[in-house]
C-alpha positions as CSV (number, residue, x, y, z in Angstrom):
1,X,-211.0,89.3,25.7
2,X,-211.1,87.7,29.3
3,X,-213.4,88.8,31.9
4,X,-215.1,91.6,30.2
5,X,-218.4,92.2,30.1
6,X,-221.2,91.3,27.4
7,X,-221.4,94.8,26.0
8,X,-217.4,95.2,25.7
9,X,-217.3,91.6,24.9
10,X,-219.0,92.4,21.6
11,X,-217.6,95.5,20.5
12,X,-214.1,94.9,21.7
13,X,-212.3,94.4,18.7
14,X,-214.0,96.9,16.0
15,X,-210.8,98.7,16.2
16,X,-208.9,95.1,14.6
17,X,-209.8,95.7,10.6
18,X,-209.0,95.9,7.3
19,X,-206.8,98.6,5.8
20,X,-210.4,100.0,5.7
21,X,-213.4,98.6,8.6
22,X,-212.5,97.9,9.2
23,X,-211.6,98.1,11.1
24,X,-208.8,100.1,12.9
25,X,-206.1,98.6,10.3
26,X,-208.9,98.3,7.9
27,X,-209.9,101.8,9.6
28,X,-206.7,103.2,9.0
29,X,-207.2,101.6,5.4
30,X,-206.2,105.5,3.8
31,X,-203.6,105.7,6.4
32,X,-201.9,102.2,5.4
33,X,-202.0,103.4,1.7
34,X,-200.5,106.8,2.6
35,X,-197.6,104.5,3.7
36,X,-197.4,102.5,1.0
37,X,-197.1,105.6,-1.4
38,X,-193.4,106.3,0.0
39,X,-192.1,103.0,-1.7
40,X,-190.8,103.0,-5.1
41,X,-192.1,100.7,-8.0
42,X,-190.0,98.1,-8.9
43,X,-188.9,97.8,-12.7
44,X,-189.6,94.5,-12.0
45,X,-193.6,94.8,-11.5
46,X,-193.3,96.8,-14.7
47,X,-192.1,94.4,-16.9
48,X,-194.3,92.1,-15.0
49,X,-197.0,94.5,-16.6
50,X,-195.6,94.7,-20.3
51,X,-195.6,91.0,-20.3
52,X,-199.4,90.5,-19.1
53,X,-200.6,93.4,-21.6
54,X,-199.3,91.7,-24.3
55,X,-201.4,88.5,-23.3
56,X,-204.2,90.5,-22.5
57,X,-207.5,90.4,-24.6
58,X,-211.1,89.9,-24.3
59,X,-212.6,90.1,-20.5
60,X,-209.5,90.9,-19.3
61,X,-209.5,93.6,-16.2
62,X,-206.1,95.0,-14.9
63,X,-206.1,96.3,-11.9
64,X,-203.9,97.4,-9.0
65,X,-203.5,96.5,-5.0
66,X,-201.5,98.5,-2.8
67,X,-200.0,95.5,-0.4
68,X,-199.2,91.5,-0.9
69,X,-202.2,89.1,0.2
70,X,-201.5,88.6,3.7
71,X,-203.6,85.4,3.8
72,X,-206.4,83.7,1.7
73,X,-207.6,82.0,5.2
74,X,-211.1,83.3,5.7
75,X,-210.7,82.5,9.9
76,X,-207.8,84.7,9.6
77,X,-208.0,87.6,7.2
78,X,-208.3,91.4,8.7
79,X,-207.6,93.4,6.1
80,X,-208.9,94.8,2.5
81,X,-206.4,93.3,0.2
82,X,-207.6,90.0,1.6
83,X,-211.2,90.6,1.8
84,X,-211.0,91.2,-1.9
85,X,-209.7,88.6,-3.0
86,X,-212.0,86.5,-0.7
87,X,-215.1,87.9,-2.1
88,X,-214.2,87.2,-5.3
89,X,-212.9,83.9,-4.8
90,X,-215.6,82.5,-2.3
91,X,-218.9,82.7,-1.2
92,X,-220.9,82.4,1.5
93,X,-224.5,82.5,2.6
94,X,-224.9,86.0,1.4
95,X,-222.8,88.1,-0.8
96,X,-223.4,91.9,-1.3
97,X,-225.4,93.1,-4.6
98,X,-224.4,95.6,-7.2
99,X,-226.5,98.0,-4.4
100,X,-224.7,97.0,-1.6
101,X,-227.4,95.0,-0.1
102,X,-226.9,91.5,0.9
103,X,-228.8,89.0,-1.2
104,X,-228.8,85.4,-1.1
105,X,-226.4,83.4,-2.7
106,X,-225.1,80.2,-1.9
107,X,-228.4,80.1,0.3
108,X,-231.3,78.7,-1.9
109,X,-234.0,79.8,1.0
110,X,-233.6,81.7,4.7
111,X,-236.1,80.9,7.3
112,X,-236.8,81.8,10.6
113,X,-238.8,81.2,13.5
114,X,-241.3,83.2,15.2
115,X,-239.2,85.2,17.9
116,X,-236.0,85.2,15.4
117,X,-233.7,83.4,17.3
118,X,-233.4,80.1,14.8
119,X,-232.3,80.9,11.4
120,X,-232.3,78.0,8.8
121,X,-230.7,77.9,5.4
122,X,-231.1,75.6,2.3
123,X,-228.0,75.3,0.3
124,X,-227.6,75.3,-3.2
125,X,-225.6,72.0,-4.2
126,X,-222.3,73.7,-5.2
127,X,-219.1,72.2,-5.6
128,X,-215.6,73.6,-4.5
129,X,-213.1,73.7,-7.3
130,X,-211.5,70.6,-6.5
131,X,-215.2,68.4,-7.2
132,X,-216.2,68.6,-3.5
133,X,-219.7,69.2,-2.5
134,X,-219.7,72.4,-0.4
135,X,-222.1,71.5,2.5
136,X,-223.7,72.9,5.4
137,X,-220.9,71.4,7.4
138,X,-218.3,73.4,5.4
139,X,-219.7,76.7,7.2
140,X,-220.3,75.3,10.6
141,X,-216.0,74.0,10.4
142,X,-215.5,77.5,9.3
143,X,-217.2,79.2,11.9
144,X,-215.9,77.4,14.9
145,X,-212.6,77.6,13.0
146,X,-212.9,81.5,13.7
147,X,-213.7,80.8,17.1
148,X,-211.3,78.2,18.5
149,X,-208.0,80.1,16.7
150,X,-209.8,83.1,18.2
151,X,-209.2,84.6,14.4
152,X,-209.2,88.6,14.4
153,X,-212.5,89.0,13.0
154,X,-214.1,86.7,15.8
155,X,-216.3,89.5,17.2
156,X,-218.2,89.5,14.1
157,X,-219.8,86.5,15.0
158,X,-221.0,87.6,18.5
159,X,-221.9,91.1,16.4
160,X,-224.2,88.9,14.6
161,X,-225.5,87.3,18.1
162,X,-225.0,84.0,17.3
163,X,-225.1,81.6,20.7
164,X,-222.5,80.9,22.8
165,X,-219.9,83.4,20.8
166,X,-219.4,85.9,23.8
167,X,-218.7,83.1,26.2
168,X,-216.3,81.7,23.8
169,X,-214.5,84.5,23.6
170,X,-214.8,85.0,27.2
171,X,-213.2,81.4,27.4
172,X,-216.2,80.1,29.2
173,X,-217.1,77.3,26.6
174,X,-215.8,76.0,23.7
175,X,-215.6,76.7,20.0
176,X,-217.8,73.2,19.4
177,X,-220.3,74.9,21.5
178,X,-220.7,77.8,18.9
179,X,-224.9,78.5,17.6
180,X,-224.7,76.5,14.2
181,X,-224.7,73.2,13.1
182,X,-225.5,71.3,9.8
183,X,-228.6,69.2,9.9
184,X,-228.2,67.9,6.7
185,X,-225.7,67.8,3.5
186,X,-227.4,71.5,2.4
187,X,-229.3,72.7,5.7
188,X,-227.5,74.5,8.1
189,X,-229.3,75.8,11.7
190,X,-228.0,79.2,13.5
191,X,-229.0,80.0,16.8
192,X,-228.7,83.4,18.1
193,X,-228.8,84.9,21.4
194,X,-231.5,87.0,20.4
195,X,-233.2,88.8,17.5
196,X,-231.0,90.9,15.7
197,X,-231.5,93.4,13.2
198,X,-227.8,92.9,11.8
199,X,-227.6,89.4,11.1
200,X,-228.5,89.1,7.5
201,X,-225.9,92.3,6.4
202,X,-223.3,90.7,8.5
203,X,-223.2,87.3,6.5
204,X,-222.1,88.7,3.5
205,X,-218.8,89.7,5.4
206,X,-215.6,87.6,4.3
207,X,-215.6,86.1,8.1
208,X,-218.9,83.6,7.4
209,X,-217.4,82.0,4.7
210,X,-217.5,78.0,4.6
211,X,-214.2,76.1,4.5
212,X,-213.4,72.5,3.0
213,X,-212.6,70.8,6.5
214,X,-210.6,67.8,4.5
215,X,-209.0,70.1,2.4
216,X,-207.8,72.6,5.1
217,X,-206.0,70.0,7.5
218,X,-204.7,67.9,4.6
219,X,-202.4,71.5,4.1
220,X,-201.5,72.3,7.6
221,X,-200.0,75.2,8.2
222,X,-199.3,75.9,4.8
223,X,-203.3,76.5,3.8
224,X,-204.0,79.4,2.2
225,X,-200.3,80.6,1.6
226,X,-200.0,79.7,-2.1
227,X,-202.9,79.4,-4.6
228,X,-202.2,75.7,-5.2
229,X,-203.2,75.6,-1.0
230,X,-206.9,77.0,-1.7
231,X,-209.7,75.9,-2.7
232,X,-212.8,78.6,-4.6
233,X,-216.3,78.1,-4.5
234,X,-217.4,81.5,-6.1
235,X,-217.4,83.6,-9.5
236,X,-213.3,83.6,-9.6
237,X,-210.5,80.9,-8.9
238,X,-207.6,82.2,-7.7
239,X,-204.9,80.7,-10.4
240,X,-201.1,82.3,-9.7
241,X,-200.1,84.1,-7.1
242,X,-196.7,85.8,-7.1
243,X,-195.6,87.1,-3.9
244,X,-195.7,91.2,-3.6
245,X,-195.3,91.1,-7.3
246,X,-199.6,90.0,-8.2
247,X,-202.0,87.4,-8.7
248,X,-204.5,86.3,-11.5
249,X,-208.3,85.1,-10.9
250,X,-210.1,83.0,-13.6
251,X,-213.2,82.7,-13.8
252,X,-214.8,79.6,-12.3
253,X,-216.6,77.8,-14.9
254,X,-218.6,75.4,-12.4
255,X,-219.9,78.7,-10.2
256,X,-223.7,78.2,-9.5
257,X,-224.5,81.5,-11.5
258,X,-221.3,81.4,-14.1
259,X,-223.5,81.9,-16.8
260,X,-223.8,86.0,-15.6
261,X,-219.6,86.1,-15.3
262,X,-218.1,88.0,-18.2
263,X,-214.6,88.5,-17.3
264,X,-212.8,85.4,-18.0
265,X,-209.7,87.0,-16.4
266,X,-208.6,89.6,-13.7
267,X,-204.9,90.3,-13.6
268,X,-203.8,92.2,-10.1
269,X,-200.4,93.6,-9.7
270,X,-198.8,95.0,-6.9
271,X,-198.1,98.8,-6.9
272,X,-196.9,100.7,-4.1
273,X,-196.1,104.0,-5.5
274,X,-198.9,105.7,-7.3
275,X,-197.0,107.3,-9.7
276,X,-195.7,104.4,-10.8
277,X,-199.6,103.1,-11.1
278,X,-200.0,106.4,-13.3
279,X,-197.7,105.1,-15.6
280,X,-198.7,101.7,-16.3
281,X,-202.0,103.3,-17.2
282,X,-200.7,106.1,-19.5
283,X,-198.8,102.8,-21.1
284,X,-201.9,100.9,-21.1
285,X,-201.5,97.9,-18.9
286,X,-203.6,99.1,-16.1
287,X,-207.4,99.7,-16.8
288,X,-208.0,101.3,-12.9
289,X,-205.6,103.1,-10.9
290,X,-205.3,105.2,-7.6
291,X,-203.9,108.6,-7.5
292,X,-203.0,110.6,-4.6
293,X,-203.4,114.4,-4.1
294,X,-200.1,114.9,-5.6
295,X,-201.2,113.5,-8.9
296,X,-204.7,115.5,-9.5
297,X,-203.6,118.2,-10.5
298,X,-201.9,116.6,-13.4
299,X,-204.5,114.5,-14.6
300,X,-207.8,116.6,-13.0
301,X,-208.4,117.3,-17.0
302,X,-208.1,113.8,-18.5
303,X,-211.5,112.4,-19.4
304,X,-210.4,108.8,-17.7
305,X,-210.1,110.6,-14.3
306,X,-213.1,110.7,-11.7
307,X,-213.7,110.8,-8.2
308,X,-215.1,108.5,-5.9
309,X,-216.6,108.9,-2.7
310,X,-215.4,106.9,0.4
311,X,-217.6,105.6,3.6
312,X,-213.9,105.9,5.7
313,X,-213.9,108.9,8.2
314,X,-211.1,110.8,9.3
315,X,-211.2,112.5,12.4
316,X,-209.6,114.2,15.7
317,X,-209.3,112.3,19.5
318,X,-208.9,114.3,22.2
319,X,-207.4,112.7,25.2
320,X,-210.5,113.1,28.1
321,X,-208.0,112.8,30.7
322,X,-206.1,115.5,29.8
323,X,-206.4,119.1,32.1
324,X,-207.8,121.6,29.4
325,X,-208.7,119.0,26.5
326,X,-211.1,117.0,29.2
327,X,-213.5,119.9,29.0
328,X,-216.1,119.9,26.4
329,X,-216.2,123.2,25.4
330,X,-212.6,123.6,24.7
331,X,-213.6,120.2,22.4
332,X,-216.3,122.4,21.5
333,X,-214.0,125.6,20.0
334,X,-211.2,123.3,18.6
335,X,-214.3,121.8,16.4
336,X,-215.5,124.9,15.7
337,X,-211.9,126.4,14.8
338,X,-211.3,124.4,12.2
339,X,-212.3,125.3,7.9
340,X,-213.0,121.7,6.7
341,X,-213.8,123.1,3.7
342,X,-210.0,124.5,3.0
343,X,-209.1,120.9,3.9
344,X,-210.8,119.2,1.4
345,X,-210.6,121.4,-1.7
346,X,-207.5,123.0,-1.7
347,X,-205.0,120.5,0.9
348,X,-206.4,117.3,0.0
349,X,-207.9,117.7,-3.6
350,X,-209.1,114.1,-3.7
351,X,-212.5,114.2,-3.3
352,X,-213.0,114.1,0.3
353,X,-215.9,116.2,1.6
354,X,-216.3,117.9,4.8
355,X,-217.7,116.0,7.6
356,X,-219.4,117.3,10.6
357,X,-220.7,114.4,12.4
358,X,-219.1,110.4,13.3
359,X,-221.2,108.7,10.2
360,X,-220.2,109.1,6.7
361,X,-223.5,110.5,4.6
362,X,-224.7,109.4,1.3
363,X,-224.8,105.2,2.5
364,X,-227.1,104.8,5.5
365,X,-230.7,105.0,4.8
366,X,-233.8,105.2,7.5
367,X,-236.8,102.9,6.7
368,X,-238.2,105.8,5.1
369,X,-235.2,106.3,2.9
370,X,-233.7,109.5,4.5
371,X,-230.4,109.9,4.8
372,X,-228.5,109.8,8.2
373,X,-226.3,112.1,7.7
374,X,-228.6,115.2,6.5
375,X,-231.1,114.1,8.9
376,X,-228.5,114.6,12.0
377,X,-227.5,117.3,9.9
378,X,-223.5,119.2,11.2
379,X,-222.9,119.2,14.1
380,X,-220.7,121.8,16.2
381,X,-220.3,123.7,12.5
382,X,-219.2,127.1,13.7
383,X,-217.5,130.5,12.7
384,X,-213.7,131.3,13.9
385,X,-215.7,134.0,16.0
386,X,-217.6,132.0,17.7
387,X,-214.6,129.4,18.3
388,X,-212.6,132.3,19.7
389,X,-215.3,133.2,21.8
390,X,-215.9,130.1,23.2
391,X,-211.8,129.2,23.7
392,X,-211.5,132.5,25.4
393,X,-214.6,132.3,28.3
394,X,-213.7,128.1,29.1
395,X,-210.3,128.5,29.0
396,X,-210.3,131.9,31.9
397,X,-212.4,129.7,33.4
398,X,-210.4,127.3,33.9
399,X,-207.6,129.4,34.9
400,X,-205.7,129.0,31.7
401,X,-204.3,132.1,29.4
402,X,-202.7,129.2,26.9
403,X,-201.9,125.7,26.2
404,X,-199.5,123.6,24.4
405,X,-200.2,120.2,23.1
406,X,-198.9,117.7,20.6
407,X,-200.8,115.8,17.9
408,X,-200.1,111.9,17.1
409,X,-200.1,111.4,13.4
410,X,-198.5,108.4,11.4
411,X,-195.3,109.6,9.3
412,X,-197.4,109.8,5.8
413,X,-197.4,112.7,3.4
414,X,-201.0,113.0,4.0
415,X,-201.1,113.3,7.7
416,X,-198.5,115.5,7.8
417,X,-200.4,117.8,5.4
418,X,-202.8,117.3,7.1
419,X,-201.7,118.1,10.8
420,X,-199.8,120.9,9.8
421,X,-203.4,122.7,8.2
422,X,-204.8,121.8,11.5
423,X,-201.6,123.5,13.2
424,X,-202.2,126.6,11.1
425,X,-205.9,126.8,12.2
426,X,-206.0,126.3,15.6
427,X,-202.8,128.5,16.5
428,X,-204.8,131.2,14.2
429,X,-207.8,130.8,15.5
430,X,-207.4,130.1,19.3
431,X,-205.4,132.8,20.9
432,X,-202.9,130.6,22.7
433,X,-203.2,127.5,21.1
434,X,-200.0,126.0,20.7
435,X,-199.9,122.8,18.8
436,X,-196.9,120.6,18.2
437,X,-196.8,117.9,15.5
438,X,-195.5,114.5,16.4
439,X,-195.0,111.9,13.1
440,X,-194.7,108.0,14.2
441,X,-194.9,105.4,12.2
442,X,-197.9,104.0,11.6
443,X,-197.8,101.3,14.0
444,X,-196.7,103.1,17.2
445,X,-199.0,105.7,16.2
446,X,-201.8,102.7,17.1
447,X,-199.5,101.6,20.6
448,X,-199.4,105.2,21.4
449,X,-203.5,105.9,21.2
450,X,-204.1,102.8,22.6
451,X,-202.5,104.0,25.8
452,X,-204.2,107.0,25.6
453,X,-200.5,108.8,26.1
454,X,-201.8,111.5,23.8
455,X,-203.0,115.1,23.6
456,X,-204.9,115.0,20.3
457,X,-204.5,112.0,17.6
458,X,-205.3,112.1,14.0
459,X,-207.2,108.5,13.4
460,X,-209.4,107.4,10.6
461,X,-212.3,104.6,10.2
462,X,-214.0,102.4,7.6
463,X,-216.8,100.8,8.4
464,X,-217.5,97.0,8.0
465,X,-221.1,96.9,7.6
466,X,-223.4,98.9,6.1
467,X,-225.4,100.2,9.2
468,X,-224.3,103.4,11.1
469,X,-223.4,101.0,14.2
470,X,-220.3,100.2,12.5
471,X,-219.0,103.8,13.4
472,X,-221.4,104.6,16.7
473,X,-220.2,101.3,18.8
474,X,-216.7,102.4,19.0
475,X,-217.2,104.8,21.8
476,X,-218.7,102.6,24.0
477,X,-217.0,102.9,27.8
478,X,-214.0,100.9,27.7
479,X,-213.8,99.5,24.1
480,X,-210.9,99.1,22.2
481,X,-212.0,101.8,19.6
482,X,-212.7,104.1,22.3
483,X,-209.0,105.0,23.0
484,X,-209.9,108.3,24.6
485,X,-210.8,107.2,28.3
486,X,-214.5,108.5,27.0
487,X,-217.8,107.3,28.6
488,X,-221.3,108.6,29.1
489,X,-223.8,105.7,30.0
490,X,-226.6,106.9,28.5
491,X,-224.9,106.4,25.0
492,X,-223.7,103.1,26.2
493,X,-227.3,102.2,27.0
494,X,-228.6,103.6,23.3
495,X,-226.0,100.8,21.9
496,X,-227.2,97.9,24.0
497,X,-230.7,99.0,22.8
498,X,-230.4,99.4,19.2
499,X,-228.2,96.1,18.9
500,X,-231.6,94.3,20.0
501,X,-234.6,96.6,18.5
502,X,-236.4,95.2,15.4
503,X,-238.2,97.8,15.3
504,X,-236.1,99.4,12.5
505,X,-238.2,102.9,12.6
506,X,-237.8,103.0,16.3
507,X,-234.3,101.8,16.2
508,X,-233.1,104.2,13.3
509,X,-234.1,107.3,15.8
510,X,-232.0,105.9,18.5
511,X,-228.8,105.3,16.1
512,X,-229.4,109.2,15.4
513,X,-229.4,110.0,19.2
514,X,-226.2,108.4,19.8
515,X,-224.6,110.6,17.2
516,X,-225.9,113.3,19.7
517,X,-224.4,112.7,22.9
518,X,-221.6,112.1,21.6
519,X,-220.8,115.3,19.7
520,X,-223.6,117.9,20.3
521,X,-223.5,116.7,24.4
522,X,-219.8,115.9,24.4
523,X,-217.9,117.2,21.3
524,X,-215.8,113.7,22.4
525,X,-214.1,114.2,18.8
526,X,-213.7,116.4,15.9
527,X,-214.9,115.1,12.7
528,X,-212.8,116.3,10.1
529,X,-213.5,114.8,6.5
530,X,-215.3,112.1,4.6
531,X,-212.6,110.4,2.3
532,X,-212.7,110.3,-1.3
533,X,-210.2,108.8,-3.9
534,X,-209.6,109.9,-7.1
535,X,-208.8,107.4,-10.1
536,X,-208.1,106.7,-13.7
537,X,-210.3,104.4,-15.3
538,X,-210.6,103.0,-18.5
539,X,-214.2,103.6,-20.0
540,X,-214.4,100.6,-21.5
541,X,-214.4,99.0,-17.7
542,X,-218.5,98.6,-16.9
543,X,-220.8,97.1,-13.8
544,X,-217.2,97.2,-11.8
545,X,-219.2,97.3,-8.3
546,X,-217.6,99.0,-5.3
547,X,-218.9,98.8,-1.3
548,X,-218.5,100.9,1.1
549,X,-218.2,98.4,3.3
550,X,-216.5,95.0,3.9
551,X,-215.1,93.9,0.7
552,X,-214.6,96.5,-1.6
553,X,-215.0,95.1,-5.2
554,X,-217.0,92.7,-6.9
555,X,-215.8,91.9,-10.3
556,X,-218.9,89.3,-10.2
557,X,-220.9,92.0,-12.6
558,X,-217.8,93.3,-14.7
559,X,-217.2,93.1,-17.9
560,X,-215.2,94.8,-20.7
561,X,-216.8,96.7,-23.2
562,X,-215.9,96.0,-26.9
């Protein structure tokens, strides 16, 4: 983070997420699954499961995670399973609703003063579920927390604009010097650098949680390790944990708004391989479950199977550096080469849809409550024609009759299907398009685009707030999301602007014209496909809400139908 500037500063680590935002781990969230399908169920997470369905009754929800809980430490959590538990454990300032909008909640009121740059908050009087008072001092220990162990969702906080974060990062002052203090038991002051437009969606994000200061260094380094080393302040406590087998939530009886909990129990287990998540559901002791494409097929005819759509994007990088790839209209053809369509619906089968542009439709909203992605509409949509016809006049032009390049993918079933469609395409549609496949594990696939040591790179994205910045920032000159050696100033000057316009209207029109330049101006990437997952679920399962960003569930609204 050292001696960067205040535009990379902020934006710098978008590509550090959650197995979905968020980001790049979180990005890669479908990717890490893919992963985790190879593994086989143990028989011992199956009797794990027999056991628990014969204790289950009432508002009990089953459901399954693909990975252990890396850590319950809000200061240190970057990835989905986490965040989940989080939410549903915890709250903060804000939480998302059942619409994905952040609402108030441990907040009683939110003020501000006239320019926006002082934000004020009256807490509720809450307790933690040891009998402490959760206080305004809770969040601002949190928050500096974040800062001074420079936690991997630290950005967030200078995202937000709060004072002093950049330099903090930057090393230039010090984590007590952080915007926010409490002024009282339940009033808690945030200073920002500046209005911002994000501020109030980014405090329902797992990062601005509080913390119980006493609690945390009376645990050292063992907080947050075992649920016996946490504390809960929201709708669920988190009761057992057993390493990479599962862990239980009960519901918290001394929650500020308990009395519109219904579950009295979630039961979580660990499942790795998705068949083996098919099974515990045909044998009842799973009420949700994730299947891959492998799996539709069999079940596409079952009345508990649906689809649901996904905010994560998958896409194409082109290395910019590279002799042929560097030129937009060869970015331009491979685009335009490509049936999406065939993708989705006869490789994938999961409910992904066929994206043409860097933000997922059907989530962002203008003021006026039109939908960015029909309004920017598809972009570089083409026949194989015209694809051959462009490849063709750019690449005699630049003195080429063919070209041979390799694609990075991670070593999962679903890259490699999907890579080797991609293959099939391009060498069908490109005369002299030669493409060679190269499967890494997940992790070097990261080192490798990183790098930039690359010719093209399969990557994906999930977004972490719900605001199309969360995909258009990561292609700012030099960011660690960029990882194509990519810049055009006049989209980094859009970013700058729309991360300080209140003006929603005015600022809406300018998130639409940095989808632009980058892909009707540039073609800096190929958009490929919009996720989806497809799932068994019980019907008797209702008001189970899931976001397309940060956390995915709250079970705040669930209940179990009798």
């Amino acid at each position: 983070m050292k001696n960067k500037t205040w535009l990379g500063l902020i934006f710098l680590a978008i590509f550090t997420v959650i197995l979905s935002g968020c980001n790049f781990s979180s990005s890669d969230k479908k990717e890490d699954e893919d992963k985790k399908e190879e593994s086989t169920g143990t028989d011992k997470t199956e009797d794990k499961g027999e056991d628990k369905a014969e204790e289950s009754a009432g508002q009990v929800l089953r459901v399954s995670a693909s990975a252990e809980i890396p850590t319950m430490d809000s200061t240190k959590a970057h990835d989905g399973v986490a965040f989940n538990v989080l939410n549903n454990t915890n709250e903060g300032l804000y939480r998302q609703d059942e619409n994905n909008e952040s609402i108030l909640a441990l907040a009683e009121k939110h003020e501000e003063n006239e320019d926006g740059t002082v934000h004020t908050f009256t807490l509720k009087e809450t307790t933690w579920s040891n009998g402490d008072p959760v206080t305004a001092a809770d969040f601002e220990y949190a928050w500096k927390r974040v800062m001074k162990d420079a936690g991997a969702y630290n950005y967030m906080l200078a995202t937000a604009g709060i004072k002093n974060s950049e330099a903090i990062m930057d090393e230039e002052m010090d984590a007590d010097e952080l915007g926010i203090k409490a002024t009282g038991d339940y009033t808690l002051e945030v200073t920002l650098e500046g209005p911002n437009p994000l501020f109030k969606t980014l405090l329902a994000f797992p990062t601005f949680l509080p913390q119980n200061q006493k609690f945390v260094e009376e645990q050292g380094d063992q907080y947050a390790l075992e649920a016996e080393n946490v504390l809960a302040n929201g709708p669920f406590v988190l009761t057992k944990w057993t390493h990479e087998q599962g862990w239980t939530m009960e519901k918290n009886a001394d929650y500020w708004d308990a009395d519109n909990v219904k579950l009295d129990e979630i039961e979580v287990y660990v499942v790795k391989e998705p068949s083996t998540g098919a099974n515990l559901y045909e044998t009842d002791k799973l009420d949700r479950t994730v299947l891959t494409s492998a799996l539709v097929d069999q079940y596409a005819d079952n009345p508990d199977f649906k689809i649901e759509k996904e905010s994560n994007i998958v896409f194409l990088r082109f290395n910019h550096g590279h002799p042929v790839l560097g030129n937009p209209e060869i970015r331009r053809a491979v685009n335009m080469a490509i049936d999406r369509d065939g993708l989705t619906d006869v490789i994938l089968k999961d409910g992904s849809s066929p994206l043409y542009g860097v933000v997922a439709g059907g989530y962002y909203q203008s003021p006026d409550g039109e939908d960015y992605r029909e309004l920017n509409g598809d972009i570089n949509k083409g026949t194989p024609e015209e694809a051959k016809a462009l490849w063709e006049k750019t690449l005699a032009e630049l003195g080429e009759t063919e070209v041979t390049v390799s694609i990075n993918i991670a070593d999962s079933e679903s890259h490699k299907k999907v890579a080797e469609f991609l293959q099939a395409q391009l060498e069908d549609n490109l005369p002299g398009f030669k493409l060679d496949i190269k499967a890494v594990p997940f992790a070097q696939r990261l080192e490798i685009e990183k790098g930039i040591t690359y010719d093209l790179s399969l990557s994906s994205w999930g977004p972490d707030y719900s605001d199309p910045m969360t995909y258009l920032d990561m292609w700012l000159k030099d960011g660690s999301a960029n990882r194509m050696g990519y810049d055009n100033a006049k989209l980094n000057d859009l970013v700058a602007d729309a991360y300080v316009d209140t003006d929603l209207s005015k600022r809406f029109e300018t998130l639409l014209n940095i989808e632009k330049i980058l892909l009707e101006e540039d073609a800096a990437i190929a958009p490929l496909y919009q996720t989806g997952t497809a799932i068994l679920i019980q019907d008797k399962v209702k008001g189970l809400v899931k976001h397309p960003s940060g956390a995915e569930f709250s079970y705040k609204w669930t209940y179990i139908e009798e």
